[in-house]
C-alpha positions, 0 to 999 in steps of 0.5 A, a space after each residue: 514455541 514451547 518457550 512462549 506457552 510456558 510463559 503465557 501459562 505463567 501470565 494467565 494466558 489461554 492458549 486454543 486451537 480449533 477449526 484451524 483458528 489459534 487463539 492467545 486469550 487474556 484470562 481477566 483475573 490475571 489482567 493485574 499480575 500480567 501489568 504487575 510482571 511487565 511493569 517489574 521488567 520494565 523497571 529493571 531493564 530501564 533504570 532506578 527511576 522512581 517514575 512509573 513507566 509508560 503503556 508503551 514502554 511497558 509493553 516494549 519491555 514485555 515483549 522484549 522479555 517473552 521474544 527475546 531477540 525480536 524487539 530493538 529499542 533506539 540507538 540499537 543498530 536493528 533499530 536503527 536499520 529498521 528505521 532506515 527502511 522506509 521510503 519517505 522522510 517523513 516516516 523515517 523520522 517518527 521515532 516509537 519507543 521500540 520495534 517489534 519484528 515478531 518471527 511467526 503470527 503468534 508474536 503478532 497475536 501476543 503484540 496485538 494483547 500487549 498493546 490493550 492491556 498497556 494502551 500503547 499506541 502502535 503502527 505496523 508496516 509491511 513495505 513502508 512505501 506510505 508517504 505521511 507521516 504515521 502511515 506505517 510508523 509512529 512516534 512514541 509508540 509500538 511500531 510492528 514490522 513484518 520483514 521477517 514474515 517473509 516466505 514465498 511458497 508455491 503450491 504443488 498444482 502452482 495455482 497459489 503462492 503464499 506470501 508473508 506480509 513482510 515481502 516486498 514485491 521484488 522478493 515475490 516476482 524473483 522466486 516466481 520468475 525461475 518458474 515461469 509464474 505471477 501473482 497480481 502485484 505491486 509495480 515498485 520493486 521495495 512496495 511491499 506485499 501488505 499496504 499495496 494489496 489491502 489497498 487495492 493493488 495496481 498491477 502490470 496484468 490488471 488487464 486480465 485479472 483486475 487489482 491485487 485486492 481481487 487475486 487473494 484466496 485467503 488472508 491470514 488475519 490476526 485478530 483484535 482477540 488475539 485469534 489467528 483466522 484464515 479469512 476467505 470467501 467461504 469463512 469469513 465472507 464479510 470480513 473478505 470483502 472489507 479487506 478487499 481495499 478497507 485498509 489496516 482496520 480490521 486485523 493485522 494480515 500475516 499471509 497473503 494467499 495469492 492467485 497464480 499464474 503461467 507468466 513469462 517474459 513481457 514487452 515494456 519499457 518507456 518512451 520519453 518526450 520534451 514537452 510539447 502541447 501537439 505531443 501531450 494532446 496526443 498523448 493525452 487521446 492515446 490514453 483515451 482510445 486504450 481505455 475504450 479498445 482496451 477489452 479487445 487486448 486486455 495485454 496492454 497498458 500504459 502510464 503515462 507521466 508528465 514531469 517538470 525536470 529541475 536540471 533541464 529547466 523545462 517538462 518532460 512527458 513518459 508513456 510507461 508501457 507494459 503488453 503482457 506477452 513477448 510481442 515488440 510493438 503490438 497494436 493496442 499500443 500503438 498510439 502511444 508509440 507513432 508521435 515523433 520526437 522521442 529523445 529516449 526509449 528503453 522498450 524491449 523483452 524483460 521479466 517482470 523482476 526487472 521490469 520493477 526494478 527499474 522503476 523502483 529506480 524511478 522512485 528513489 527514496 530519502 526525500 520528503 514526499 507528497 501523493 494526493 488523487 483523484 478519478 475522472 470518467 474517460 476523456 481526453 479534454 479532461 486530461 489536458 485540462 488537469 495537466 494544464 492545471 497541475 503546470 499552473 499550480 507547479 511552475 510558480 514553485 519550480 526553485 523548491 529544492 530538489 524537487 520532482 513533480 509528476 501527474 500520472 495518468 492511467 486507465 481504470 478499463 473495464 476489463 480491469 473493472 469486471 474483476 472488481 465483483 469477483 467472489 462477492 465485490 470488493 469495497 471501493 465501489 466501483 462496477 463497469 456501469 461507471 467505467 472507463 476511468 482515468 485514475 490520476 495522480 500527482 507525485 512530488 518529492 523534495 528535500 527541505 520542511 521549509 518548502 513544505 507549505 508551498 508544495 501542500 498548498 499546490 498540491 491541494 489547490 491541484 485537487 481543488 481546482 481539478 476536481 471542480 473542472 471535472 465535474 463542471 464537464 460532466 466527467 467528475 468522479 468520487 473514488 479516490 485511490 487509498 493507495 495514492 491518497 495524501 492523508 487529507 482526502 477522504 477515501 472510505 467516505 468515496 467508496 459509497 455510503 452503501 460500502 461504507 457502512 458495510 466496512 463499518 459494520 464488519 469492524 463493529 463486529 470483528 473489532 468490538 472495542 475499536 482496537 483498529 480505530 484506536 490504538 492504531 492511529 495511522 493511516 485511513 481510519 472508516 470513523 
């Protein structure tokens, strides 16, 4: 630390503290001697060339010179690890210029004043669970990772844990399983803390405390300025409700706040079935009884998953079970549980670290992958309507190599709903007047970009035609899951143009020069 302000004292850089908040600021008069300085350090750290050095590249080589030891360049073995670290093909294969990996808020303040003075374009990533390409990476850029803000700790009165944003959930859930406590969180061991609760946030006790975006007291932010916030309900309440489910545009969170709770152990597992229109319309009605008696048992939930199994040439179908408690069996589930025919069941009494890991093995990464989305209101005719849908656009394209696709089906109830307006709402629009929904999802993974057009194309058409069945029967629905979204549907605009606008608004307000909007180019932007 007391290397970094010297040097900050060198380039003109005002460091301040007050009221809780840091804040790094750029003094305009040494706007020139700062390019100056990291454009001589580019030059000499890269080669004799003549060629003036990109924005990127200088602010690569600055960062490199002010922390030394956090940034890594291609061909380097960090650098390469840290690419190796994303889930889909499709972000490991963007390459940007460097990594930065800052240890503290601070490094992540100085990057975020590096990338304007130079105009690099940059991405940061948390888990690197996104699917498309430039979600949490980028080519020819500045990619931030925060792995290493990973702390975990517990308040004395255990009723908050505090979460670096470079956790992935499986590193949350061990610490907090010795102790017989949860957060709300993701369901995938390797998702990450950042993106899965910025964007809403799913979780096993949803039931009875809503999305992860509803259990955060307080989000350290990073700043366009530079500054460093602590954002909460009673600071920044404006800004507390845009990050309730508004994405990566409006700062950078470094720690996440969280809510917590007695937890122990829970009943789940899954229950497998070979596909049958009889046990799929069963299924399907399952799905619609919970969604209606859910508020009786907030304990219980299920995904429900159809899946087309290339090594046995045929579909399958899994309802994914969760009750909260260490009760076998328990009524509110029990639908799921009565058709006959199950060819493998894994229910039992686990811990919510594996209960993630083993589906984080249903998830495997290494493939090129595609999720696109969309909500429907709550009922059974609809669901077997889609899942008819999804069947006819998936079985024509069938031979593509390696190829895994699923729709899932899970209930939005209206006590996951009812924490939605907790501490002054959240952004993605939706109250109990609209609820029960189903969120439905299609996932599909393969392996080669030749069969890339067939799969979009399917996947596209699934939506389409989905979504105009939908509302020809009355159950349409616009939100779409930011979370589960491809990069071709729209989400912030599905939020509500009440919403949206006031999403617009805080970062007019926060984010004067569109920073957020600009320089970080990857994923759902809200211009």
């Amino acid at each position: 630390m007391r290397h970094l302000l010297l040097l900050l004292g060198v380039l003109g850089l005002e460091v301040a503290a007050q009221n809780g908040t840091l804040t790094i600021g750029i003094v305009s008069s040494q706007i020139d001697d700062f390019l100056q300085l990291i454009q001589n350090e580019s030059l000499a750290n890269r080669d004799t060339s003549s060629r003036q050095p990109s924005g990127c590249a200088l602010a690569c080589s600055f960062l490199n010179f002010a922390l030394r030891g956090q940034v890594s360049f291609p061909e380097s073995t960090v650098y390469e690890y840290q690419e190796s670290r994303y889930w889909s093909v499709f972000q490991a294969t963007d390459t940007p210029t460097c990594r930065f990996a800052p240890i503290d808020p601070l490094g992540v303040s100085l990057a975020v004043l590096t990338v304007q003075v130079t105009q690099c374009e940059f991405a940061v990533k948390s888990g690197g669970h996104g699917m498309f390409s430039g979600a949490s990476n980028i080519d020819g850029g500045l990619t931030i990772d925060l792995l290493k803000l990973n702390q975990v700790t517990v308040s004395a009165d255990q009723t908050q844990t505090s979460v670096g944003s470079g956790n992935r959930w499986v590193d949350v859930y061990s610490a907090l399983d010795l102790k017989g406590l949860s957060v709300i969180g993701g369901r995938v061991a390797d998702i990450g803390v950042g993106g899965l609760t910025l964007g809403g946030g799913m979780s096993f006790f949803s039931g009875r405390y809503g999305w992860a975006c509803d259990n955060v007291n307080t989000y350290e932010v990073v700043f366009a300025d530079g500054s460093i916030r602590e954002v909460s309900y009673s600071t920044y309440p404006d800004l507390y409700f845009a990050l309730r489910g508004g994405g990566n545009n409006f700062g950078i969170v470094t720690r996440f706040d969280l809510l917590t709770f007695p937890q122990g152990d829970l009943w789940a597992g899954s229950q497998t079935y070979l596909y049958s229109n009889e046990t799929a319309s069963a299924l399907n009605d399952a799905v619609y009884w919970l969604n209606v008696n859910a508020p009786s048992d907030p304990f219980g939930q299920v995904i429900l998953a159809y899946a087309y199994v290339q090594s046995f040439g045929a579909w399958a179908m899994s309802a994914d079970l969760q009750y909260g408690k260490p009760v076998a069996y328990p009524p509110i589930l029990s639908n799921f549980t009565k058709p006959p025919g199950a060819i493998a069941t894994d229910l039992g009494i686990t811990n919510l670290t594996a209960l993630t890991v083993s589906f984080n093995d249903t998830n495997p990464g290494g493939f090129r992958e595609t999720y696109w989305t969309l909500t429907v209101k709550n009922s059974p005719t609809i669901l077997n309507d889609l899942l008819n849908i999804f069947i006819d656009e998936i079985n024509p394209i069938n031979t593509v190599a390696n190829m895994t696709p699923a729709i899932v089906f899970q209930p939005l109830t209206n006590n996951i709903i009812s924490h939605f307006s907790r501490n002054g709402g959240n952004a993605l629009g939706i109250t109990t007047a609209d609820g029960p929904l189903i969120l439905v999802n299609i996932a599909i993974s393969w392996s080669s970009a030749n069969d890339d057009a067939k799969v979009f194309g399917a996947a596209s058409s699934f939506i389409s035609r989905s979504n105009t069945t939908a509302y020809s029967q009355g159950v349409g629905f616009p939100f779409v899951y930011q979370n589960y979204a491809a990069l071709q549907q729209p989400v912030f605009e599905n939020y509500g143009q009440k919403n949206l606008a006031k999403l617009r608004a805080v970062s007019e307000k926060y984010d004067p020069f569109s920073v957020w909007q600009k320089l970080q180019p990857g994923y759902f932007k809200i211009f």
